[in-house]
N, C-alpha and C positions, 0 to 999 in steps of 0.2 A: 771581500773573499780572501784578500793577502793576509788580511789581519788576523780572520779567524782561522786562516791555515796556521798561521807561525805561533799562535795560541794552543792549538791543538798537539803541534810539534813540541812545546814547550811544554805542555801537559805531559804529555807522552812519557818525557825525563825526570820525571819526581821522585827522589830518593826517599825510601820509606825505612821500616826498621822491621826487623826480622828475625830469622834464626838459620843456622849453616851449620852441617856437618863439618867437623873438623879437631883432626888430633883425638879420635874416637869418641867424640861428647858432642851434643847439641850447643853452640855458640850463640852470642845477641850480635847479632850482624845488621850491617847497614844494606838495604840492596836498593839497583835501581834498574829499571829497563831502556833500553834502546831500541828503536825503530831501524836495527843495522845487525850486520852478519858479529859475529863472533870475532873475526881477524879482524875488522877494523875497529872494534870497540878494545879487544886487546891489545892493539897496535897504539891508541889515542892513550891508554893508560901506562904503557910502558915506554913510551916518548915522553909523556909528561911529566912522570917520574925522573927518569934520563936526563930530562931538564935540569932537573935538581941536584942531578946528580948521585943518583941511586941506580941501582942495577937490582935484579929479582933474583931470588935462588927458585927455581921449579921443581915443583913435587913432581918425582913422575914414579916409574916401576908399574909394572904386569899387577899385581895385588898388591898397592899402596893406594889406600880408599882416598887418602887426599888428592891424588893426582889431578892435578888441572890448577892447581892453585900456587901463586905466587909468591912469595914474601919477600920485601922489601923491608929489610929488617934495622933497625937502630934509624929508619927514618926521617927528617928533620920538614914535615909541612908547616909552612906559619899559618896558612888558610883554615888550617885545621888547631892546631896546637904549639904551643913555646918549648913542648917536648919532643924528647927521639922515642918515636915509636915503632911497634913493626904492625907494617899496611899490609895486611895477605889478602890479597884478592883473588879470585874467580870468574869466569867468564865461559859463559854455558849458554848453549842453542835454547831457545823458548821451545824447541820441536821442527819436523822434519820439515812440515810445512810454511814455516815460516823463517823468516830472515832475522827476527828479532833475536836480542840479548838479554841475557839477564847478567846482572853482576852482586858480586857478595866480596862484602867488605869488613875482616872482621881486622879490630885494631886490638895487640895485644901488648904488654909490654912486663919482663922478665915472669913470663909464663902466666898471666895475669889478662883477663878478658875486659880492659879499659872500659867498655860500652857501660857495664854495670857502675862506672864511678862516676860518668858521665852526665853533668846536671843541662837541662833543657836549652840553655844559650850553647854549652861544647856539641852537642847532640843537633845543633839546627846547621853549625858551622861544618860538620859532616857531611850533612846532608846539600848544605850550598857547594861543597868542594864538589862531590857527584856531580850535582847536578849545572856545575862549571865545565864539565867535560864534554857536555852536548859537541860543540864546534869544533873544540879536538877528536872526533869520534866521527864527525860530518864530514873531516879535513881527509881524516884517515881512508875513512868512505868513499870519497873521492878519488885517492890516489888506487884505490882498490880497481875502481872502475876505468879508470886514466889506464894502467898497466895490462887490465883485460881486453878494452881497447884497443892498446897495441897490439896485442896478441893476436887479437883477431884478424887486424889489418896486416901483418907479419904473415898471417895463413892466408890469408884470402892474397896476399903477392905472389905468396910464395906456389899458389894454384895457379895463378897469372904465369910466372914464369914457366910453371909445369907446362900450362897449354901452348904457349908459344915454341916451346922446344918441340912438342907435341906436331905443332903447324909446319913446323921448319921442316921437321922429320917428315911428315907427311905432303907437303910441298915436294922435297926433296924425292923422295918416292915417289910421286908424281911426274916431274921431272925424267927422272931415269925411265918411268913406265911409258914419258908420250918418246921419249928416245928410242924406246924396247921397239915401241908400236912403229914407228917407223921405217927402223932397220927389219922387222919382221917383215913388211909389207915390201920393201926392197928385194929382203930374201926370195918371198912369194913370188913375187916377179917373175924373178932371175930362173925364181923353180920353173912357173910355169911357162918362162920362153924354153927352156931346155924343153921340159914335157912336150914342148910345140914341135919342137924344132926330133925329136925322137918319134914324133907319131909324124913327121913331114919323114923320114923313112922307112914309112914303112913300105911294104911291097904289094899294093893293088892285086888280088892273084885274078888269071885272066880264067873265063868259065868259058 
């Protein structure tokens, strides 16, 4: 069962080749899926970059159709190539219902879409570098949930202390109230020996 699970997981991560919007033209992009949210798949790529020692410029703007996309530009991967390239990557929801990713990877270099010069040994080494990232992406996964975690247990104290103040407060009112009830019942008394002792004179009238 372990086997064909970690099979299945490793299926799962196959980098294939495709096409991306990007720079207003249809791209030959590398893509691969992930069995993971969006943050930790973006997180497992821009650490492992980081590694290397590269930093991403992000597309972004209200009407900039590229947004979402990364570049990591003048690049230096050996996993991949003995050039500097620029890595633009992507990282997008498979949809609402699911956790999965998709990733797009397109490699360009001084304005030029590399994938098309790329013969079948540079084009498999692409697709090994993707599909390298499963464990950095699992890592990241991890720390995703580790952090949520805490969060959770940070709320759920943080309700704990609520009720206990909550207790104390109401203890404490408690308190005061069997105090109240006492002195009240004291007062009563005291009322009702006066009332006693006021109807003790009254005056019997004689008939």
């Amino acid at each position: 069962f372990l086997m064909i699970s970690g099979l299945n997981l490793y299926l799962s991560a196959q980098a294939y080749e495709g096409t991306a919007e990007y720079d207003k033209k249809k791209q030959q992009a590398f893509l691969i899926e992930y069995a993971y949210p969006p943050e930790a798949v973006e997180n497992a790529v821009i650490k492992k970059l980081g590694r290397l020692g590269y930093k991403s410029k992000e597309e972004k703007g209200l009407f900039n159709k590229d947004k979402g996309y990364r570049n990591f530009k003048d690049a230096f991967i050996t996993e991949i190539s003995s050039d500097k390239m620029d890595y633009i990557i992507k990282v997008e929801s498979k949809g609402r219902k699911s956790e999965a990713s998709l990733v797009y990877l397109i490699i360009m270099k001084e304005g030029n879409n590399m994938k098309t010069t790329f013969d079948a040994y540079q084009v498999d080494r692409v697709k090994a570098f993707l599909n390298s990232l499963q464990p950095d992406v699992e890592a990241e996964n991890l720390e995703l949930e580790i952090i949520a975690q805490e969060d959770a247990v940070n709320k759920a104290e943080k309700k704990l202390r609520g009720l206990k103040d909550d207790q104390s407060d109401l203890e404490k009112k408690l308190k005061n109230n069997q105090e109240d009830q006492r002195n009240t019942e004291k007062e009563i008394e005291a009322k009702k020996q006066a009332l006693d002792a006021l109807k003790g004179r009254r005056v019997i009238s004689k008939t």
